[in-house]
Structures are given as structure tokens and as C-alpha cells.
C-alpha positions in Angstrom: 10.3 -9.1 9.0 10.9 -12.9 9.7 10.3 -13.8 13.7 11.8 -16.9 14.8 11.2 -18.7 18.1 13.0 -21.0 20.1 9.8 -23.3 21.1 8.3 -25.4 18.9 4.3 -26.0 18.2 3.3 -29.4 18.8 1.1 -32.0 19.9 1.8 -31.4 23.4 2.6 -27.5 23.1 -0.2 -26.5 20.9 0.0 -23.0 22.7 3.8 -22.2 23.3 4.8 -18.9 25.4 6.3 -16.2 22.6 8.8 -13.3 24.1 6.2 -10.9 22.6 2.9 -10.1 24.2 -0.2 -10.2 22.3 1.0 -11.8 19.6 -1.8 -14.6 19.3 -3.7 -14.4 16.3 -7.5 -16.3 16.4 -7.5 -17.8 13.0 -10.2 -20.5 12.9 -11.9 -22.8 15.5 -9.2 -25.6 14.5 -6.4 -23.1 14.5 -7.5 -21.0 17.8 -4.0 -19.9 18.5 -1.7 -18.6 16.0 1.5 -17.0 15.9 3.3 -14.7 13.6 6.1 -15.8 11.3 6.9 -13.2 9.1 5.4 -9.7 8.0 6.1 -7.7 4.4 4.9 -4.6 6.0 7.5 -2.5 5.9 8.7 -4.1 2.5 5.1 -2.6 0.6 6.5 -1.2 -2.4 4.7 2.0 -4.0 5.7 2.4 -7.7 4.4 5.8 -9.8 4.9 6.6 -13.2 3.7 9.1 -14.9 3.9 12.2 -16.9 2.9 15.7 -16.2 1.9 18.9 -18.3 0.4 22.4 -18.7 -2.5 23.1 -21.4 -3.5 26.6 -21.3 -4.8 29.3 -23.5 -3.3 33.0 -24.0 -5.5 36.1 -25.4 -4.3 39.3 -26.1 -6.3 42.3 -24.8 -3.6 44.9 -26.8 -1.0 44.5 -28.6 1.6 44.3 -25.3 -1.4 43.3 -23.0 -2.0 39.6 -22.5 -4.6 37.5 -20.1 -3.5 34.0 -19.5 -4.8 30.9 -17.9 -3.2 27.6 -17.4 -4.1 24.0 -15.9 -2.1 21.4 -14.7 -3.2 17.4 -16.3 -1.0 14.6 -15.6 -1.2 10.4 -16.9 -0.1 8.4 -13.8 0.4 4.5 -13.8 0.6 4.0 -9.9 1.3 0.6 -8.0 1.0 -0.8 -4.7 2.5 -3.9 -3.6 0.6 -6.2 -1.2 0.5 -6.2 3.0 0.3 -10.1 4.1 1.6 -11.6 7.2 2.0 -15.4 8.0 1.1 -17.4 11.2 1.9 -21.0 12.2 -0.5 -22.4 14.4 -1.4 -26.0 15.4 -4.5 -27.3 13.9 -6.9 -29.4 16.1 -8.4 -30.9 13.3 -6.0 -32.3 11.5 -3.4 -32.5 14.5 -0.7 -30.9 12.9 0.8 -27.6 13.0 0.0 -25.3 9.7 0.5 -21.8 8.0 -1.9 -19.4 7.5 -1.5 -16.4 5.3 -3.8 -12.8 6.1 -3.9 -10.7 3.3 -4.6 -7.5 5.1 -4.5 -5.2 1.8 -4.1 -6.9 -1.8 -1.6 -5.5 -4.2 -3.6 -3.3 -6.6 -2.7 -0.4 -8.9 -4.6 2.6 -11.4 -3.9 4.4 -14.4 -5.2 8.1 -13.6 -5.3 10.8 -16.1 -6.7 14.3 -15.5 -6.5 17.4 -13.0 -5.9 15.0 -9.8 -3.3 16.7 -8.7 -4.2 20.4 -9.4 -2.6 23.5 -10.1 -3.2 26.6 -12.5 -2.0 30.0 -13.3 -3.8 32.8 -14.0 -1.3 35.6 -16.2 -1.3 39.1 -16.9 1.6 39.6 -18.8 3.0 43.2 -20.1 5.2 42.9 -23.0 7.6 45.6 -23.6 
């Protein structure tokens, strides 16, 4: 999400009025007031891929009489895009107005294998 405003940050307005309340953002002690420019929150992508199985083992107690037991495994590549947000502020310092970018979560992503998501079967199967 991209917010625009209609007043500017400058040398004489180093703190402009926003039409959103609370949106000040204390970055450092020369950017004490900051505003938000844009947010990818609700553009965090989440990517799986994967591939999902039964092993199991079968034993026969007769000849038409078998016990069975079965566990889930599954191989999963899984991917999570990154949450930033940018500010502008005016810095004090260098008397100019700058962007700051808060990484609130860094992308990241995992290659799983094993019972993570879990699920068996125990059988007692009559064959006729």
C-alpha cells in the first residue's frame, strides 16, 4: 500500500499534520518524526512446494486376516516473502528530508522433510 500526502516535509515543516492519527514513526534522534510511505504487508507472498506420501507396512495374521499401519511423510520447500515498510522523515542532521526502510520480518524459507504434518492409519482388513 503506497500513502501519499498533500504536505510536503521541509525545512520549515519538518513535522507536517497527516490525515491519519498515530502515524509518526520515531526513527533516530536526527529523524525524530517519520511518516509512512508505503507498506508490502498485505503483498507478503507465501510459496509451498512439496510432495506428500504414505510408507506403511502390512502383515498378515491369516490367510484373509491382515493388520496394517501407515504414516504420513512429506518433502516441503516453503517460502515467505519479506514485511518492510518505508518512512520519509526530515533529518536534522543533515537538513534534508530522507527514507528509512523497517524490515519488520526478513524474507526467509525451509526445506522440511518428515512427519510434520502427521497422519496414520491403523487397518484391520478382512479379505473375502
Amino acid at each position: 500500500m503506497t500513502y501519499k500526502y498533500g504536505n510536503q516535509i521541509t525545512e520549515l515543516n519538518q513535522v507536517p499534520t497527516t490525515g491519519f492519527q498515530g502515524t509518526s514513526q520515531y526513527v533516530s534522534s536526527a529523524i525524530p518524526y517519520a511518516r509512512k510511505t508505503s507498506d508490502n504487508a498485505d503483498k507478503t507472498m507465501y510459496h509451498n512446494f512439496g510432495v506428500w506420501g504414505a510408507i506403511g507396512i502390512e502383515y498378515f495374521v491369516s490367510r484373509s486376516i491382515s493388520l496394517g499401519a501407515e504414516m504420513n511423510l512429506s518433502a516441503l520447500y516453503a517460502y515467505k516473502g519479506d514485511h518492510s515498510t518505508k518512512y520519509e522523515g526530515y533529518n536534522v542532521h543533515t537538513q534534508q528530508v530522507e527514507e528509512y526502510v523497517d524490515v519488520k520480518e526478513p524474507s526467509s524459507s525451509a526445506f522440511e522433510f518428515g512427519t510434520k504434518n502427521i497422519g496414520a492409519n491403523i487397518s484391520l482388513t478382512f479379505y473375502f
